[in-house]
N, C-alpha and C positions, 0 to 999 in steps of 0.2 A: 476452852477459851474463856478468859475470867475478864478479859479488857472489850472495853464496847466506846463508841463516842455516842455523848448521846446530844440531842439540840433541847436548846432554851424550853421548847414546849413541855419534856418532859420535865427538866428540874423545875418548872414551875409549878406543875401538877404531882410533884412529889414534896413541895412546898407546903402548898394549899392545903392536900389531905390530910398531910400529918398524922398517917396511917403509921401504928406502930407493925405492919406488915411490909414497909419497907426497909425496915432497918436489915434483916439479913440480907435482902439484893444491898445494901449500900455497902453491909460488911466483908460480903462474899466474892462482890464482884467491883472493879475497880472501872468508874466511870470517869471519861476526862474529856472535857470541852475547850474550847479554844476562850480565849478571854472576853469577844466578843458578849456573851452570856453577861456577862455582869451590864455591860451597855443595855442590855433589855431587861436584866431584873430590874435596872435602877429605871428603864423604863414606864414598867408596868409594876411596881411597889404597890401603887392604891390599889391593885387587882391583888396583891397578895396581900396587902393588910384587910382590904375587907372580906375578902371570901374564905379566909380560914376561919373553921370553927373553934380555936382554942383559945384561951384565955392570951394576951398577950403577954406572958412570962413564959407559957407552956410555946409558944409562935419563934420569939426568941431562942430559945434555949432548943428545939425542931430547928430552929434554921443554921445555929451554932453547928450540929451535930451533923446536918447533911452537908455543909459546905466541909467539915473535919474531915467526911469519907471520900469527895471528890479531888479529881485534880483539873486544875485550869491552867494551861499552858500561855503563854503570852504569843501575841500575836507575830513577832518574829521567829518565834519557832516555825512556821510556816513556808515551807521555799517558796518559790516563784512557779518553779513546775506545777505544782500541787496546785496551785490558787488559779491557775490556766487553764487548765484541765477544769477544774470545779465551776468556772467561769464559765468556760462552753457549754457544759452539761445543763448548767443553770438558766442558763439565758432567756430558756422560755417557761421554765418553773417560777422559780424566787431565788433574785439574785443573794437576799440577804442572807440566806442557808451556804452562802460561799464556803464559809470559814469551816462550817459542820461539816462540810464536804471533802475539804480540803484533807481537814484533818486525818478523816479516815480515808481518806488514798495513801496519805504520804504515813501515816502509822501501818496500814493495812490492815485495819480493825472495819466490823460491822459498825453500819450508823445507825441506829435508833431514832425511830424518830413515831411522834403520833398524828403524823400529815401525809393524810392518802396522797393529797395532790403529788409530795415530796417523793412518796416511796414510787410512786406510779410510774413517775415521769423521770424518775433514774429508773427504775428498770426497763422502762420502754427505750433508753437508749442503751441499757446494755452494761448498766451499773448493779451488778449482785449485791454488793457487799451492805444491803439495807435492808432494814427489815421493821415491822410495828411495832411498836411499843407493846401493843397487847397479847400479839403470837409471842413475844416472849417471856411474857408473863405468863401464859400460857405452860412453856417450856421449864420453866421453874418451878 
């Protein structure tokens, strides 16, 4: 399996680091979020302009490169089933992970994510298809 959804938390911390150890998970494996994500990168920009270490040509030309290997689906791709489902499941997690959720029911991919509260509290209702960010780092 080479497709994952993954949420905002990790493209940010794949942002930030600007780890040349992520380029083969970026090339190898095909990550895709719902459009959402961009509503919170533009959120929290001053968190990724200030806490990368790279020169700001090196920050640009890192974020060219990892937005090239992702895909971001628009928000209409999304049924109505899918966002209902993710809605309930959410309701006492965090509703704004909807769309990450959504995503991976109605694709039927694992969700990535690096929020214990998130992975916790789908699997305590009976949601598998989630899993850490860092187990599967781990796996690679």
């Amino acid at each position: 399996m080479t497709d994952f959804v993954i949420d905002a938390n990790i493209l940010m911390s794949i942002l930030i680091s600007g780890k040349a150890s992520y380029k083969p998970l970026l090339t190898y494996y095909n990550f895709i979020l719902p459009d959402f994500v961009l509503v919170e990168v533009e959120k929290y920009k001053h968190i990724l302009r200030t806490k990368h270490r790279m020169q700001d040509d090196e920050f640009l030309q890192w974020t060219y490169f990892v937005f090239s290997q992702i895909t971001i689906l628009p928000q209409y791709a999304l049924n109505e089933e899918s966002l209902k489902k993710s809605k309930k499941l959410l309701d006492k997690i965090d509703l704004k992970d909807t769309t990450y959720v959504a995503l991976a029911m109605q694709l039927d991919l694992p969700l990535l994510t690096r929020g214990n509260p998130l992975y916790e509290g789908l699997r305590k209702q009976g949601f598998r298809k989630v899993m850490l960010f860092k187990d599967f780092l781990q796996t690679f």
